[in-house]
N, C-alpha and C positions, 0 to 999 in steps of 0.2 A: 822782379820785385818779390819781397817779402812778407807776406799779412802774418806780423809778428812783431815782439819788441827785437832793435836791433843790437842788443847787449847779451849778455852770455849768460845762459838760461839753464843753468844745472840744477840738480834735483832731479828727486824720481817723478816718470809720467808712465802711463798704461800703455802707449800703442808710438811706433814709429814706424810709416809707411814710407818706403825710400825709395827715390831715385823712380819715379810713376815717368812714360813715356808721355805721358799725357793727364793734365789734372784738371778737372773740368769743375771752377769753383763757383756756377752759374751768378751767385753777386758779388759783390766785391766792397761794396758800399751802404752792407747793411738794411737794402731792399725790403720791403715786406712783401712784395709782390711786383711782379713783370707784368705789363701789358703790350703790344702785340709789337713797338717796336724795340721793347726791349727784352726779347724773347726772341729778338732775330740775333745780338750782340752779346751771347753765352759770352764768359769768361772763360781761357781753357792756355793754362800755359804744357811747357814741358820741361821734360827732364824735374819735375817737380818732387816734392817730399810733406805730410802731412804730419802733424804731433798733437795725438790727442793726451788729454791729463787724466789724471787719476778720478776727476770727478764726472769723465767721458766727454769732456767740451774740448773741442779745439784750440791748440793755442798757438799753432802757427802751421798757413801752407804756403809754399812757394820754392822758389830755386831750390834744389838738391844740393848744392853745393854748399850756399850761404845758409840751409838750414842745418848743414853738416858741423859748419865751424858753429853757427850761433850753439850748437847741443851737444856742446864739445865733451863737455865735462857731464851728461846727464843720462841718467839709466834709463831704459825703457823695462816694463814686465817683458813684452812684445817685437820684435822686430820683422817685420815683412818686406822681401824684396818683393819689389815691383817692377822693376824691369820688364819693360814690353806690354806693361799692362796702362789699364787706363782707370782712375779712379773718380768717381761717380758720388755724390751724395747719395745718402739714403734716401728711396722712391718711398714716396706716400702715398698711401689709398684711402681717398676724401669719401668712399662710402660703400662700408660693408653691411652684410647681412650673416652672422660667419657662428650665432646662435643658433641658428633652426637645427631642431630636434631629430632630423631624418637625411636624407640623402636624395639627392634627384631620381636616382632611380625606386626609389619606395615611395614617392611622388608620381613618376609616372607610369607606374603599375595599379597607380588606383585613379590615374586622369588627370592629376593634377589637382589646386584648388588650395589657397591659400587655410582654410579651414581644418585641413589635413591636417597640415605643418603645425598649426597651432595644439591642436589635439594634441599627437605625439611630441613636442615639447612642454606642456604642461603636464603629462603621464611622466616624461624623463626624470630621473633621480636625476640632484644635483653633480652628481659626482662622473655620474656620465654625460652629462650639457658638459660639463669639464674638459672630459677628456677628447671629445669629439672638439670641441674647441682651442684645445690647445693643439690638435694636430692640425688643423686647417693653419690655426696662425704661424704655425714652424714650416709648413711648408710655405705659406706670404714670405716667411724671412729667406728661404732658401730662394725663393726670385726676386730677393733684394730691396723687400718692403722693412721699410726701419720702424715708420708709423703708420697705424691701422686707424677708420676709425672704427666702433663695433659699438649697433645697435641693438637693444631688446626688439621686442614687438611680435615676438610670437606666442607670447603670454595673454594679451587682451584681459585678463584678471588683475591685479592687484598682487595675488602671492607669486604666480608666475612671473610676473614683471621683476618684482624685484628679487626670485630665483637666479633671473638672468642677468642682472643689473650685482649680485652676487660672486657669482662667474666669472664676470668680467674685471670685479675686483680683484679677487685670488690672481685671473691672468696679470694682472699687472704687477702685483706683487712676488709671483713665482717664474715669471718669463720674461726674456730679455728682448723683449720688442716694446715700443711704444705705442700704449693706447689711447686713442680718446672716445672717452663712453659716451652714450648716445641713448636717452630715453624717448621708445618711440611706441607707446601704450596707445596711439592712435594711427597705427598699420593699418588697423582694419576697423569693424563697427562690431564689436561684438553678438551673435547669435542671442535674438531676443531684445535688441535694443537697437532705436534711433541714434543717427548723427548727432543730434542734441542732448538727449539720453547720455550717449559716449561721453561726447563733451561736456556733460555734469560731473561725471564719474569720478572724471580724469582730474577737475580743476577742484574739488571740491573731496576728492576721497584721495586719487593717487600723487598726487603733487604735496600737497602736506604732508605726508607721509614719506616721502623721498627726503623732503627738505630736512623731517628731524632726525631719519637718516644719516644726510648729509650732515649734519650738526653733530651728531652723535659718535661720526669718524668711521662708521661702517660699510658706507656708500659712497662714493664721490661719480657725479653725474657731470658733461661739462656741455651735453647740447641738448635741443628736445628738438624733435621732428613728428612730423604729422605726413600723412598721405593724403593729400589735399586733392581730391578726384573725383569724376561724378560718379554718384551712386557710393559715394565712400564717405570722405568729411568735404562737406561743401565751403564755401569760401566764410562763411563765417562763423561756423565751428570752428575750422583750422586757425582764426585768425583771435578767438577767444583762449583754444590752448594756447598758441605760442604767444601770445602776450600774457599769458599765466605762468608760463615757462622762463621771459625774459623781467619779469617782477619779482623772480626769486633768483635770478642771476644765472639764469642759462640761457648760453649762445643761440640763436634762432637756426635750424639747420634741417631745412626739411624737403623734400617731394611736392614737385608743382609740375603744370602743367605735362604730363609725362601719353596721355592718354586721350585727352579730349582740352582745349585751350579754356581754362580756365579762370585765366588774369591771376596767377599764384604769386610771376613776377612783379607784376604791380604791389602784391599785397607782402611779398616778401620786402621789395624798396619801401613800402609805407611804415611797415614794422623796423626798418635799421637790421635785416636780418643780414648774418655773418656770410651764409650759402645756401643756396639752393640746388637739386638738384633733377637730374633727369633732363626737364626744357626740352622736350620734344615739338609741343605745340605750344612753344611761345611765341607772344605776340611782337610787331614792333616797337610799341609803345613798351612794353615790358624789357624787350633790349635796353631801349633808351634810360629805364629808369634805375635798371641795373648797374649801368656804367656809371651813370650819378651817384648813387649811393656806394659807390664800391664792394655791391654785393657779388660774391664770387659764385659763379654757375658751374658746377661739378659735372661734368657730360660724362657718361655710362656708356661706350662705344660697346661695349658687350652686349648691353641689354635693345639694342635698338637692333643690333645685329642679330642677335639670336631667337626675339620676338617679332622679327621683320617690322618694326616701327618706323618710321621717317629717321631718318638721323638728325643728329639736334643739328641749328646753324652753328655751327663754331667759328668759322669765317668771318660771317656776320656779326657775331659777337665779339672776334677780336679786333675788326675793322672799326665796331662803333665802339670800342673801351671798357669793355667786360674783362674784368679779371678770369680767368678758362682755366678751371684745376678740372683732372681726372680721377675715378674712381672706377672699383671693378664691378662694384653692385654683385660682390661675392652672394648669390643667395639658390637654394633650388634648383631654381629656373638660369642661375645663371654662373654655370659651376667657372667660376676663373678663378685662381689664385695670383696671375703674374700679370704684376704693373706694365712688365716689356710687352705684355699681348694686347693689354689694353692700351698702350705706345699706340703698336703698331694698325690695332684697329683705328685709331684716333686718325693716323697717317693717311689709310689706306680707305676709308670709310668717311671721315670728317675730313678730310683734306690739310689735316696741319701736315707741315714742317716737321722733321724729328728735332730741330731744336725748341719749335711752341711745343713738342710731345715733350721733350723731357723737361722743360720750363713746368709746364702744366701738371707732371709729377710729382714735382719737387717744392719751390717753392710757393707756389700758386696755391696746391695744395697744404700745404704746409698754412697757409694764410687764412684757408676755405675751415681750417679747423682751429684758427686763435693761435697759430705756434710757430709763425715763419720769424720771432725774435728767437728762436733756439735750433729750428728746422727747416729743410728744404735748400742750403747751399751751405758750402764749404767757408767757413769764414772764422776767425776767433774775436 
């Protein structure tokens, strides 16, 4: 079959990928997300061919052959053979950290401590948070991340926050990967100030001031996250920002239960939040309310791995109807750049499937960030 129109499609388009041994278009029917058994039943023809347009959207994949005659008469900028290869949507990473001002080893030569990281990217000129930034995101693309998302939150000020929230701009504007921005000005508690305190700060100083920003075309923000933890922002801090966050129209996307159980998922399902992430000590009841509200849980196989944490249930969550996207939790502590590593921890660690791994890359993720009507599977 052909996901395409069946009439004769000439014209110029950007990309013609031909004749793939294997084309792995995981929905077919315009999905916004898989759950656990439809994350068994990947779509994957062969001998197949993809035609992306001039405006970078897909406008048809299927048979090689019938997309041969259907493009009879049409130019490509592009043409790639395929032969013997196997063609993959673009892997999404539902949650980075890919601003910090330093390197893991200038981290751990002073011990670590998120306090550090903060320092040395508020010292940072803008121009080198930049460049340090664009080369972490060019190497994501060279392991075949299409869409990133990329959090602030090593600022905990106001002018550093939206420093980074700056940054992230230009990347989108000057690099060919997909971003979604992510203000997350409650990472930590600022030195010198209460959880409360923070949470004044943020709804009453840095939020209106993003928003006219936003307004003004200089910023565009599309989630807000918080670190919802003990000894960090307690449950109704975290729960006053991000309903400050989704009052002015950003997605709820944040850090719960990751360190000590502290009903994040509950309060994520209460709030309609889009994803959560981490879920190391989540509860049952917090499973169950997840799968209800179709909020999507981002599991971080990296970070549970390399901080020797419990591994999140992912099992369990796909048994009881949790939507399961992956992220690298690119940060410091947790140097990964490759979606296929965090795959294969996912695999090997959480016990998925490579086809829930690659499901949970692709469109899951794509979902976990508001964008599985344009990302996360091969479709036109």
């Amino acid at each position: 079959s052909t996901f395409g129109e069946s009439n004769k499609m000439p014209g110029e388009y950007k990309l013609l990928l031909e004749g793939a041994k294997e084309l792995v278009l995981v929905c077919t029917q315009g999905e916004t997300y898989l759950l656990e058994a439809g994350m068994q039943q990947l779509e994957v023809l062969e001998n197949a061919s993809v035609v992306v347009g001039k405006d970078g959207c897909i406008k048809a994949a299927g048979d090689a052959d019938a997309i041969r005659k259907q493009f009879s008469g049409a130019s490509f900028e592009k043409t790639i053979d395929c032969s013997g290869k196997c063609i993959l949507p673009g892997l999404i990473d539902a949650h980075t950290h890919p601003l910090a001002g330093v390197s893991y080893m200038d981290i751990h030569q002073v011990g670590g401590g998120i306090h550090f990281t903060v320092r040395h990217t508020q010292q940072a000129p803008e121009d080198e948070l930049f460049q340090s930034f664009k080369h972490r995101l060019l190497r994501m693309l060279r392991a075949g991340t299409t869409l990133v998302e990329c959090k602030s939150g090593y600022g905990l000020n106001l002018e550093t926050e939206i420093k980074m929230l700056r940054v992230i701009e230009r990347a989108k504007r000057e690099l060919d990967i997909g971003i979604s921005s992510t203000y997350c000005g409650a990472h930590s508690v600022p030195k010198g100030k209460n959880a409360t305190e923070a949470a004044d700060d943020i709804i009453n100083v840095h939020l209106p001031k993003l928003k006219e920003l936003d307004l003004n075309g200089e910023i565009h923000i599309d989630n807000i996250d918080v670190f919802c933890e003990k000894g960090v922002f307690d449950l109704n801090s975290t729960r006053r920002i991000l309903q400050a966050g989704k009052d002015m129209g950003l997605q709820i996307n944040f850090h719960g239960d990751e360190l000590h159980p502290m009903k994040s998922a509950e309060l994520g399902a209460e709030l309609e939040a889009r994803a959560i992430s981490h879920l190391e000590e989540i509860s049952d009841g917090g499973i169950t309310a997840m799968a209800q509200k179709k909020c999507a849980a981002i599991l971080l196989p990296t970070t549970a791995y390399i901080l020797r944490l419990k591994q999140p249930q992912a099992r369990k969550m796909l048994e009881e109807g949790v939507i399961v996207a992956l992220g690298s939790d690119f940060n410091p502590n947790a140097y990964c750049y490759s979606m296929p590593v965090v795959m294969h921890l996912a695999c090997v660690n959480m016990k998925m499937s490579m086809k829930e791994a690659l499901a949970a890359a692709t469109i899951n993720a794509a979902y976990a960030l508001g964008k599985s009507h344009s990302h996360g599977s091969i479709e036109n």
